[in-house]
C-alpha positions in Angstrom: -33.3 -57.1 -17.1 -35.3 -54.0 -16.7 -34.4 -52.8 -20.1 -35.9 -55.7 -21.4 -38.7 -55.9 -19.7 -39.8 -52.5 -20.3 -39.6 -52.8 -24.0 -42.0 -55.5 -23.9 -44.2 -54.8 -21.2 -43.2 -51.0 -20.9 -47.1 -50.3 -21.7 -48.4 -53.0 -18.8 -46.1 -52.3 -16.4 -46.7 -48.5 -16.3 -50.5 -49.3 -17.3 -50.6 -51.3 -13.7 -48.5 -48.7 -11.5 -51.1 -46.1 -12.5 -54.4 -48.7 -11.7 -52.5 -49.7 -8.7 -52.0 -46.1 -7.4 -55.6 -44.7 -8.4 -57.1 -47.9 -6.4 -55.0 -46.6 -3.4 -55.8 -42.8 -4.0 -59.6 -43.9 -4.0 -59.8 -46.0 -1.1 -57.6 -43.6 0.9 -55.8 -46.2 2.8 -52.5 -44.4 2.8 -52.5 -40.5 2.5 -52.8 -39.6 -2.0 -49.1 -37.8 -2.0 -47.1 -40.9 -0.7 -49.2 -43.1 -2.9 -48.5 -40.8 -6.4 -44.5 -40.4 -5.0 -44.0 -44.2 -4.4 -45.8 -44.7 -8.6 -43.5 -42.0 -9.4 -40.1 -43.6 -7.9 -41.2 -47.1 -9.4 -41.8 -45.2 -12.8 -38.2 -44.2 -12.4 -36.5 -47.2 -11.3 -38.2 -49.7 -13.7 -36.4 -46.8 -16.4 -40.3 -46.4 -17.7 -38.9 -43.0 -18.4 -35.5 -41.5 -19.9 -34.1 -39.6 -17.3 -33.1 -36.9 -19.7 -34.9 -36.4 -22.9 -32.5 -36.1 -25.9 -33.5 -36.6 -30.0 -34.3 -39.9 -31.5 -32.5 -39.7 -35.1 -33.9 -42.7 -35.8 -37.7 -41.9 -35.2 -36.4 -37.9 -36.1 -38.1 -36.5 -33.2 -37.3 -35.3 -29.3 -37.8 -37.5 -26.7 -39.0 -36.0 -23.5 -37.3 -36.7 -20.2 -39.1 -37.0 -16.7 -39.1 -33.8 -16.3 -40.9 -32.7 -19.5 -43.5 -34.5 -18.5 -44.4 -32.4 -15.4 -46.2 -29.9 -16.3 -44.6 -26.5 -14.2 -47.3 -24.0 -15.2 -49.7 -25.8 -12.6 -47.2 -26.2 -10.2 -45.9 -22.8 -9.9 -49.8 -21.2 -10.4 -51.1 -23.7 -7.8 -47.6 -22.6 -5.4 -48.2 -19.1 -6.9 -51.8 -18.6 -5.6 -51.8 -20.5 -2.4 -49.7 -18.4 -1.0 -51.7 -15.4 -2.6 -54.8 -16.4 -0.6 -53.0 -17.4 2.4 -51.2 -14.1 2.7 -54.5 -12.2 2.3 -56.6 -14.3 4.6 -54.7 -12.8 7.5 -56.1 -9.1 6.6 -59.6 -10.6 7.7 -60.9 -9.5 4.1 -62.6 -12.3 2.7 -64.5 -12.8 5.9 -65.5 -9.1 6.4 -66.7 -9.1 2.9 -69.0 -12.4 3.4 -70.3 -10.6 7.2 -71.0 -7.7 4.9 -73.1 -9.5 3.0 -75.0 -11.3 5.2 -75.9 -7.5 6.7 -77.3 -7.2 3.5 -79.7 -10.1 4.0 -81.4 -9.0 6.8 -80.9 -12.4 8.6 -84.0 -14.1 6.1 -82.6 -18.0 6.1 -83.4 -18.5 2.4 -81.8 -15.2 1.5 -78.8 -16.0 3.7 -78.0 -19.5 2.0 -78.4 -18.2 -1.8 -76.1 -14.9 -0.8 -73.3 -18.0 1.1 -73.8 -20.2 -2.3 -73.2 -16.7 -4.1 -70.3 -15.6 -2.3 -68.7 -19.1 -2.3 -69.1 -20.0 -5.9 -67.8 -16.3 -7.2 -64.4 -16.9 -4.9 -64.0 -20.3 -6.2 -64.2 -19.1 -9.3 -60.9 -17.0 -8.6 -59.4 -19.2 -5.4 -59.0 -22.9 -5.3 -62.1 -24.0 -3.5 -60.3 -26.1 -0.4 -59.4 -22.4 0.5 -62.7 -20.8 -0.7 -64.7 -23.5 2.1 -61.8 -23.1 4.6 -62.7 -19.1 4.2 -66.4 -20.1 4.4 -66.9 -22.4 6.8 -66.3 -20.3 10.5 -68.7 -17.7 8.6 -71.3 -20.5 7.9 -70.9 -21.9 11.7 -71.3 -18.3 12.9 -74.9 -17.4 10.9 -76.1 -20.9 12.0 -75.9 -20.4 15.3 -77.3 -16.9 15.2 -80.2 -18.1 13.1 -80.6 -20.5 15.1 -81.0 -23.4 12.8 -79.1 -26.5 11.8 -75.8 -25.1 9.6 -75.6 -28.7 7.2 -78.3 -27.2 4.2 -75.6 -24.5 4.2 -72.6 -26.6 3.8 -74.1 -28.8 1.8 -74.8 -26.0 -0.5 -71.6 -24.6 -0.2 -69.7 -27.4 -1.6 -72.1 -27.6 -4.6 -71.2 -23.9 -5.2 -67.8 -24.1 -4.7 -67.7 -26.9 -7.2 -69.9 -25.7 -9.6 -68.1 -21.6 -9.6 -64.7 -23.6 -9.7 -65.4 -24.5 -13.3 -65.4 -21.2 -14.7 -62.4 -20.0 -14.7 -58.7 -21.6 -15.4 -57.9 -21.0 -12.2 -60.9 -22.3 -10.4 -60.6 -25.9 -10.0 -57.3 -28.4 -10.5 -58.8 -29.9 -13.1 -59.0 -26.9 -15.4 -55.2 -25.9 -14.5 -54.4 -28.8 -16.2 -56.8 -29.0 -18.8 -55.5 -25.2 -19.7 -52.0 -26.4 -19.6 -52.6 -29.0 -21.7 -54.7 -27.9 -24.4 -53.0 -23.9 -24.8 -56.4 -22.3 -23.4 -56.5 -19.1 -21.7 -57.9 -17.8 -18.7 -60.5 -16.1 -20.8 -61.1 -19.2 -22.9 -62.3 -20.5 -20.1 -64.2 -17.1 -18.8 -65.9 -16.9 -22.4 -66.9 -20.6 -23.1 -68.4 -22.1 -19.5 -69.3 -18.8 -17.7 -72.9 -18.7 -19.1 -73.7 -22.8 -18.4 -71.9 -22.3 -14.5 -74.0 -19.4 -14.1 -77.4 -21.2 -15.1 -75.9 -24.3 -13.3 -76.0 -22.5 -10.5 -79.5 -20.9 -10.3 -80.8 -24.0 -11.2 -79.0 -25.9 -8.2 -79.0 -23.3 -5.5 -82.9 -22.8 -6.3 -83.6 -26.9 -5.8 -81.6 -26.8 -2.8 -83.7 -23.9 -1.1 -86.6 -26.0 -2.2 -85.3 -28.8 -0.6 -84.0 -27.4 2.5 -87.3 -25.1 2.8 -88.2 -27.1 6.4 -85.2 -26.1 7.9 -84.9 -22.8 6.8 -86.8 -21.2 9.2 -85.7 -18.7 12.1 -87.3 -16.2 14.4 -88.0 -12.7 13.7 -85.7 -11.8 16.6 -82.9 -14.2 15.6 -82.7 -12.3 11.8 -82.7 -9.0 13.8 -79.7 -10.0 15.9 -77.9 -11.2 12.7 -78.6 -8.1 10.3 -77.3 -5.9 13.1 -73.5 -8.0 13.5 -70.7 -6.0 14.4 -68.1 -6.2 11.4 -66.1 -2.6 12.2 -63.4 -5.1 13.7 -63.1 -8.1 11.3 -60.3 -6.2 9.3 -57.0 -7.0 11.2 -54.1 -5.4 9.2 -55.3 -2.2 6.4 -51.7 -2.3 5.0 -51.8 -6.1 4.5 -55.5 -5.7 3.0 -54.2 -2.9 0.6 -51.7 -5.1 -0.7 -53.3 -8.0 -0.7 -56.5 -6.6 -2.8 -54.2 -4.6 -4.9 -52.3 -7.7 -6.0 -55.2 -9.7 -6.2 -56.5 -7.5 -8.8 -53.4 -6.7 -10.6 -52.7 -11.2 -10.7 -56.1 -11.6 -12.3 -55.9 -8.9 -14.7 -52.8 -10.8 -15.7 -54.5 -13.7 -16.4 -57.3 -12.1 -17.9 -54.5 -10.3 -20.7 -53.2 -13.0 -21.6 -54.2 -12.8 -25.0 -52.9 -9.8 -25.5 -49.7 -10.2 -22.9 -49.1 -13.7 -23.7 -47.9 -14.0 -20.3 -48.3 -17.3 -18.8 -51.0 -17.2 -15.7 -48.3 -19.1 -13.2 -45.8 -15.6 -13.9 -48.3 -13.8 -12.4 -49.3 -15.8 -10.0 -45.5 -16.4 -8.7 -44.7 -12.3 -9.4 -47.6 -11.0 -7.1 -46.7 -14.2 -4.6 -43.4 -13.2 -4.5 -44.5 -9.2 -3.8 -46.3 -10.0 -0.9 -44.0 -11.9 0.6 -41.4 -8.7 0.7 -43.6 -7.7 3.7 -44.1 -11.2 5.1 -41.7 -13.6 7.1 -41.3 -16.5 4.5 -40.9 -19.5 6.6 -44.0 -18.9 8.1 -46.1 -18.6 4.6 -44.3 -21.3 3.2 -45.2 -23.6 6.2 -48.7 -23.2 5.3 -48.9 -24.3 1.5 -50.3 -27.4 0.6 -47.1 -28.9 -0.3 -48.7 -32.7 0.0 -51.1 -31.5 -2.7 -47.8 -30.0 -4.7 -45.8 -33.4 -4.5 -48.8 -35.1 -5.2 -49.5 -33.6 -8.7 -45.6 -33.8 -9.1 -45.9 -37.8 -8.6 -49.2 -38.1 -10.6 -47.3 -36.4 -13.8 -44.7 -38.7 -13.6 -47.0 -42.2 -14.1 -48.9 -40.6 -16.2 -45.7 -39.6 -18.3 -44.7 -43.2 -18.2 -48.1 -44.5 -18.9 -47.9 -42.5 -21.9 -44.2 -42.8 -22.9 -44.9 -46.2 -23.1 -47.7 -46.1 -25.8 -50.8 -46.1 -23.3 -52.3 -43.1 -24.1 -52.4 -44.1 -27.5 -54.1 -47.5 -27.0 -56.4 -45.7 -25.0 -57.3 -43.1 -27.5 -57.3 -45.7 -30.5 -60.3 -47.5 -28.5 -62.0 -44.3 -27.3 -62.2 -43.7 -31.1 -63.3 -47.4 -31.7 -65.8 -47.0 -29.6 -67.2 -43.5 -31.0 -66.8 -44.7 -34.8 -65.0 -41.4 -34.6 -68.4 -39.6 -33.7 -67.6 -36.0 -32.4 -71.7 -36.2 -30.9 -71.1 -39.3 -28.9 -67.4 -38.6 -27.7 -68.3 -35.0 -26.8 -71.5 -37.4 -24.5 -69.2 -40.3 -23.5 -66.4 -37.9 -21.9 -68.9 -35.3 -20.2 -71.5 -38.1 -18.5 -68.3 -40.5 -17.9 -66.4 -38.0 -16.4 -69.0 -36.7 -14.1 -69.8 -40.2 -13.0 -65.9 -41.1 -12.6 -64.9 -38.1 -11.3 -67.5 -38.6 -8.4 -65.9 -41.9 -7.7 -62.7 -41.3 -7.1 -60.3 -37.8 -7.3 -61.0 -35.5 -10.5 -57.3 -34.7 -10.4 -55.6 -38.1 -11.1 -58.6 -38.3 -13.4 -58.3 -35.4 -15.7 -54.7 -35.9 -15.4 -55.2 -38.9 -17.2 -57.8 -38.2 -19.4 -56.2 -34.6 -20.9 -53.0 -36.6 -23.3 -55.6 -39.1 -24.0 -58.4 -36.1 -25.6 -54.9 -34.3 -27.2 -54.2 -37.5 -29.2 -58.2 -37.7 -30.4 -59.3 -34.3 -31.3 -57.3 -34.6 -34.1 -58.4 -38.1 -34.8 -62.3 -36.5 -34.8 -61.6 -33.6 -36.6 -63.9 -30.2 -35.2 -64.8 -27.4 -37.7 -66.8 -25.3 -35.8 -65.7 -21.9 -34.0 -63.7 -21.8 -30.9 -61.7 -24.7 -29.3 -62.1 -28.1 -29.1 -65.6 -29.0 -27.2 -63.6 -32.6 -26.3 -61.4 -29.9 -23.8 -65.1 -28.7 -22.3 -66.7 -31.5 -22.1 -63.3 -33.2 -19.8 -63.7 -29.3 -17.9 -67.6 -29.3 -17.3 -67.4 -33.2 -16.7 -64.8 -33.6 -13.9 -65.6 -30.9 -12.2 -69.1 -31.0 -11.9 -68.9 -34.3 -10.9 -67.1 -33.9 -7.8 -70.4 -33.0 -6.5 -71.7 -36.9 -6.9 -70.3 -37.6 -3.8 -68.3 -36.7 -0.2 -65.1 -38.2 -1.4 -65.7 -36.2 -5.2 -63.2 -33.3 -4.0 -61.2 -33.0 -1.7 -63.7 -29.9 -0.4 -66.8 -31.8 0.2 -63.9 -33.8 2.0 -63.0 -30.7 4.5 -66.5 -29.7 4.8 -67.8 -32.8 6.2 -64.9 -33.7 8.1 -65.0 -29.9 10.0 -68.9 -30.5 10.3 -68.7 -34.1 12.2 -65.9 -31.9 14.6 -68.6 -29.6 15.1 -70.7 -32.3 16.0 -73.0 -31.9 12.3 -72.0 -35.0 10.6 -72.9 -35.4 7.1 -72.9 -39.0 6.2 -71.9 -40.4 3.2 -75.5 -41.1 1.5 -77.5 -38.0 3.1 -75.0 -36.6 1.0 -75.5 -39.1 -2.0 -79.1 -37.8 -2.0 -78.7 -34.6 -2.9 -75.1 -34.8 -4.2 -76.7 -37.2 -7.1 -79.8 -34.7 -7.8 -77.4 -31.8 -8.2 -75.2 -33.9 -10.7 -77.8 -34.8 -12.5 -78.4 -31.8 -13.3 -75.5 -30.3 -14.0 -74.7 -32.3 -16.7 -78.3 -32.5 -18.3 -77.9 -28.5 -18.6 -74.4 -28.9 -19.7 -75.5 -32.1 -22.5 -77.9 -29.2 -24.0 -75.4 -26.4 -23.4 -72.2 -28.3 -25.2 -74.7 -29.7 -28.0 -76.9 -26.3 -28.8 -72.9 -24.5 -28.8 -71.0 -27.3 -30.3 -72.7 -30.1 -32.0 -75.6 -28.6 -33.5 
């Protein structure tokens, strides 16, 4: 019966599973990981997907199984550098880097909050930015109440950051691990193509949200004193863990930065320097703290997805995308950066882009691109979702942690003070990025 149905419905079926499940993940009534396992074991048992791939004589071509549809690479990078971060968090280096800083500053509130957006949107360029935030936010809490003044234009500007360095790099954001995997692009693809855009981006944002925040900016000369003078002899726990950790760190991203020239995958040396620092470590105790409901979560996700497109939806879906450009590389280049930003706002970027990248494989070559460098399809999808998670609080899952820590500090953010300037800053990102993909791309 379920043969059956699948060949006539296959597309439907698995088309309605993966609606089904994004309506869940968006309105967050049961937790995102149970809602993309429960799609994926449906997926499975309707037979939406061979259960080993094997070849097709008849259509002369191999047939992928489910597990050629999940994609690895992100897993084992994602895996790879949680336990990276996590491992060198316990030296106390990221946080005596960020006190250091701050010293730097001399306690002057505007000053403070460009050098926090600085720090936080250079980390997130190179950590995920759920741990860049987590990193960030005792700091944050810390120079508030030295200063004096209310710590939300702070956090608020954080998660922009953290968003907006996030896109940069491969590694920065979800959605560019799977964009990378997808479309073959390198770590420094990624460095060389949307480095300049995030960096203006940036200015441009961080400099409105001083502007904005200028009221509340505003401390006592004694208060910067006290603050330029904190004690940060102490804030490095463990010298041989730091050693390690920075020594790996460095040695992991030069990895990724070769890979041109290595063609080493990034997740090899993500897992090799994981795997090196947990000689020193007792495993059970690292492994307890990876996100493993964000790893089963992605593992679920690539399994409706496979079916979805097993089944012929990601075809139908590009077929119309085309329809609807008249094959215009200008206006699908528009429609996927502006649609993303807005969708990816709405509900998770991740599910998102995990739909969206088979869907932009099967029309670049439908809307052909002579130009240099990759496809601008590819940096559109990159600039698009994850700018956009800046819309709103429920964007990304770090505007999620910040607000949620805040209201347990007693600093709620609600949902539309957060619209305000979360709409403002996306805006903006994706004019500069309209003029940055046409002037580089299109023109």
């Amino acid at each position: 019966m379920f043969e059956s149905l699948v060949t006539n419905y296959g597309m439907v079926i698995s088309g309605a599973i993966l609606l089904i499940a994004y309506i869940f993940i968006a309105t967050e009534k049961i937790q995102k990981s149970v809602v993309a396992l429960v799609g994926a074991s449906l997926t499975m048992l309707l037979g939406l997907l061979p259960f080993h791939g094997y070849f097709d004589k008849a259509a002369g071509e191999y047939v992928k199984g489910i597990f050629g549809y999940i994609s690895f690479d992100v897993i084992f990078l994602l895996i790879g550098m949680m336990i990276i971060v996590n491992i060198s968090s316990k030296s106390g280096i990221f946080k005596w880097l960020a006190l250091q800083v701050l010293k730097m500053t001399k306690g002057h509130p505007k000053l403070v909050l460009f050098t926090m957006a600085l720090i936080t949107a250079v980390l997130s360029a190179f950590l995920d930015n759920v741990t860049t935030v987590v990193l960030m936010l005792p700091i944050t809490f810390v120079v508030a109440k030295e200063l004096g003044i209310d710590p939300i234009p702070f956090l608020i500007s954080e998660v922009f950051a953290s968003n907006i360095g996030g896109t940069a790099t491969l590694i920065g954001d979800p959605p560019n691990i799977i964009i990378g995997a997808r479309a073959g692009l390198s770590f420094m693809d990624f460095v060389n193509e949307l480095t300049l855009i995030v960096a203006i981006i940036f200015l441009v944002v961080v400099c409105v949200m001083t502007f904005l925040f200028r009221k509340s900016l505003k401390t006592t000369p004694e208060k910067m004193e006290e603050i330029a003078n904190l004690d940060n002899s102490h804030t490095i726990t463990d010298k041989g863990l730091m050693i390690r950790a920075i020594t790996t760190l460095v040695l992991v991203i030069t990895g990724f930065v070769t890979h041109d020239i290595t063609h080493i995958d990034a997740y090899v040396f993500a897992v090799a320097g994981a795997s090196f620092l947990l000689l020193f470590e007792k495993p059970k105790e690292i492994y307890q703290d990876v996100e493993w409901l964000t790893i089963f979560f992605f593992i679920g996700l690539f399994i409706i997805i496979g079916g979805f497109e097993a089944n012929g939806g990601i075809d139908f879906l590009a077929h119309k995308l085309i329809d609807l450009t008249q094959g215009s590389l200008d206006v699908a280049t528009m429609l996927i950066l502006w649609g993303s930003g807005i969708l990816s706002g709405i509900i998770d970027n991740i599910p998102y882009t995990a739909t969206m990248a088979p869907l932009i494989d099967q029309v670049q070559h439908a809307i052909p691109y002579t130009g240099a460098g990759h496809h601008p399809l590819w940096w559109a999808l990159s600039l698009g979702a994850c700018l956009g998670g800046n819309l709103t609080i429920i964007g990304a899952a770090a505007n999620v942690l910040v607000s949620e820590t805040a209201a347990t500090k007693g600093y709620p953010i609600s949902f539309m003070r957060f619209l305000k300037y979360g709409v403002l800053t996306t805006t903006i990102s994706l004019v500069l990025s309209s003029v940055y993909l046409y002037v580089r791309y299109l023109h």
